[in-house]
Residue, then its C-alpha position, 0 to 999 in steps of 0.5 A: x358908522x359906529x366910533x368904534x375900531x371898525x378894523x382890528x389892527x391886531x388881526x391885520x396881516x404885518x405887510x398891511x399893518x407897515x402900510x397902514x403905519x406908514x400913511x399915518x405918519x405921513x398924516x402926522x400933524x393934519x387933522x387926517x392922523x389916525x392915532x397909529x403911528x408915533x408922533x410925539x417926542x421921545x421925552x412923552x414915550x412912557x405915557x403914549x406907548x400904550x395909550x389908545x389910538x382915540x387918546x393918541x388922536x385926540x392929544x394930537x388934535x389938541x397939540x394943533x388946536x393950540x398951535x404946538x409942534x406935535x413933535x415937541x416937548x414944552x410945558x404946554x406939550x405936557x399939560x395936554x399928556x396929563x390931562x389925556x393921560x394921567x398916571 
């Protein structure tokens, strides 16, 4: 299986993508989150509205490698952004 998108969410009808949507939040803070649904703190938005779902999942998977609330806003929270994220 190819690492690309196998589904492009931009062609998914809006009933299917609000499922889909809804059983990643519920995947939120496992290693099974696909990078859709919204996750971090509020502070962070700016740098993840338009992250892609690869750059979401990873920084997730970081912030539960390093033992952190994937909700939460520390030092540490924002040393991983940067480092997925720089602007």
């Amino acid at each position: 299986m190819s690492k690309k998108n196998l589904l492009n969410l931009e062609t998914v009808p809006m009933e299917a993508l609000r499922a889909i949507y809804e059983v990643d939040k519920g995947f939120i803070g496992t290693k099974s989150y696909m990078g859709i649904a919204c996750f971090w703190n509020n502070e962070y938005r700016s740098f993840l509205g338009d992250a892609s779902m690869a750059t979401r999942k990873n920084m997730h998977l970081k912030f539960l490698a390093g033992r952190l609330d994937v909700s939460a806003a520390s030092p540490m929270h924002l040393k991983i952004l940067k480092y997925f994220c720089p602007q």
